[in-house]
C-alpha positions in Angstrom: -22.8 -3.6 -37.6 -19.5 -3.9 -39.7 -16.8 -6.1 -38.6 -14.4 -3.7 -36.7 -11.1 -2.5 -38.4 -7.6 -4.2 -38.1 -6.8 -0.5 -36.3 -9.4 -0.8 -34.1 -8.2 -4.6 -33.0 -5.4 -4.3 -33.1 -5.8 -1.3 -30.4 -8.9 -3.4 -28.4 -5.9 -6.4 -28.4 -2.9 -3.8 -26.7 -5.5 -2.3 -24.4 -6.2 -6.0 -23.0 -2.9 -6.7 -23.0 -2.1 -4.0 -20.9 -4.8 -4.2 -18.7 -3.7 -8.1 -17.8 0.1 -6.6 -17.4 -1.2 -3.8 -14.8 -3.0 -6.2 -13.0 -0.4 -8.7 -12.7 1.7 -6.1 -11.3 -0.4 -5.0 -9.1 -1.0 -8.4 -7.7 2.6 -8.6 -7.3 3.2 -5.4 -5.3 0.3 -6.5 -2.7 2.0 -9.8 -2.4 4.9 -7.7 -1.7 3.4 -5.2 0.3 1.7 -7.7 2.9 5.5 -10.2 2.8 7.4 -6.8 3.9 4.6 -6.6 6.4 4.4 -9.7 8.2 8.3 -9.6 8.4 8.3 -6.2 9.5 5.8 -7.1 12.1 7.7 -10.5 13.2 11.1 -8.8 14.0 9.5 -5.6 15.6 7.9 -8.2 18.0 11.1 -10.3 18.4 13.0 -6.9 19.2 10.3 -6.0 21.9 10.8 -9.3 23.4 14.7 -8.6 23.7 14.1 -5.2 25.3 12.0 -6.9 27.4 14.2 -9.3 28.6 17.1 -6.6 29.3 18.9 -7.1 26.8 20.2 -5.4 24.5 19.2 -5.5 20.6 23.0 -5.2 19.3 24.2 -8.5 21.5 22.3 -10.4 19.2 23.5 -11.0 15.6 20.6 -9.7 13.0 20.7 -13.4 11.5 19.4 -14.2 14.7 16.8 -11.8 15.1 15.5 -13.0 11.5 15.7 -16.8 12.8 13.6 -15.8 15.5 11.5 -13.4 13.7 10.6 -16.3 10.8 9.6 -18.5 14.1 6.6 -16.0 14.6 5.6 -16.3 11.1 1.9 -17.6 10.8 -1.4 -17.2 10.0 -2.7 -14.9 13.0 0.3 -12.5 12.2 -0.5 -12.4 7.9 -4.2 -11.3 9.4 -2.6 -8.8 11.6 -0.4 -7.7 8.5 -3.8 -7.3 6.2 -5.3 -5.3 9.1 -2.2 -3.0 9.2 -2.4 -2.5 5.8 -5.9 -2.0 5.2 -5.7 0.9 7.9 -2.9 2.8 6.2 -4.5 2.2 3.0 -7.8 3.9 4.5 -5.8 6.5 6.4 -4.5 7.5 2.9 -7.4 7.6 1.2 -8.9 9.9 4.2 -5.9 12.2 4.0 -6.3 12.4 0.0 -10.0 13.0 0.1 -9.8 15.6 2.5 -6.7 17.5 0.6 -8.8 17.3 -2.6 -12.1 18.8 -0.5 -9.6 21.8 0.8 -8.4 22.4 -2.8 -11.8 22.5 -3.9 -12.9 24.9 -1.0 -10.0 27.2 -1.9 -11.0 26.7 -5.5 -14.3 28.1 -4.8 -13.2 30.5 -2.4 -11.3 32.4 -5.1 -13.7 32.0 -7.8 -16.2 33.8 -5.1 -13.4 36.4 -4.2 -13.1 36.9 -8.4 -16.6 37.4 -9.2 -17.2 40.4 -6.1 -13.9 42.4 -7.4 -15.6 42.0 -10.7 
């Protein structure tokens, strides 16, 4: 087998390249995905615990709610976070699979419809 062509590495080399990129990024945006997450999480929790008090939400200063909300901030609640996301994650592919499955049905529906007025 012949050595391949400059071409031909030169493209195998920007394919890698580009692979590697997309998959940093990707790492990136589930790093960011589950940090939004677990803060999200942590403050809806601290605002519950207000309501729950009595109080209200707008006597306390935001900065405050984030103080408290950073507090919650561990372990369990990262797991909890993974779990959330994990469901959504599922949920979406379920709502994609079944939107391609009705396409498809519709999709052969016509094609049937087609072929009797032919």
């Amino acid at each position: 087998m012949a050595t391949p062509s400059y071409k031909e590495r030169m493209k195998a080399a920007r394919a890698e390249a580009r692979a590697k990129r997309e998959a940093e990024k990707a790492a990136w945006h589930r790093r960011a995905e589950l940090i939004h997450e677990v803060r999200h999480i942590a403050r809806e929790a601290v605002v519950a615990d207000v309501r729950a008090r009595g109080d209200r939400v707008s006597l306390y200063k935001p900065r405050e709610i984030t103080a408290q909300a950073n507090a919650l901030i561990g372990p369990w609640l990262v797991a909890q976070a993974k779990a959330r996301i994990a469901a959504r994650q599922n949920k979406n592919l379920e709502d994609l699979h079944k939107a391609r499955s009705a396409d498809s049905q519709r999709l052969s529906r016509a094609n049937v419809t087609n072929e009797m007025e032919s």
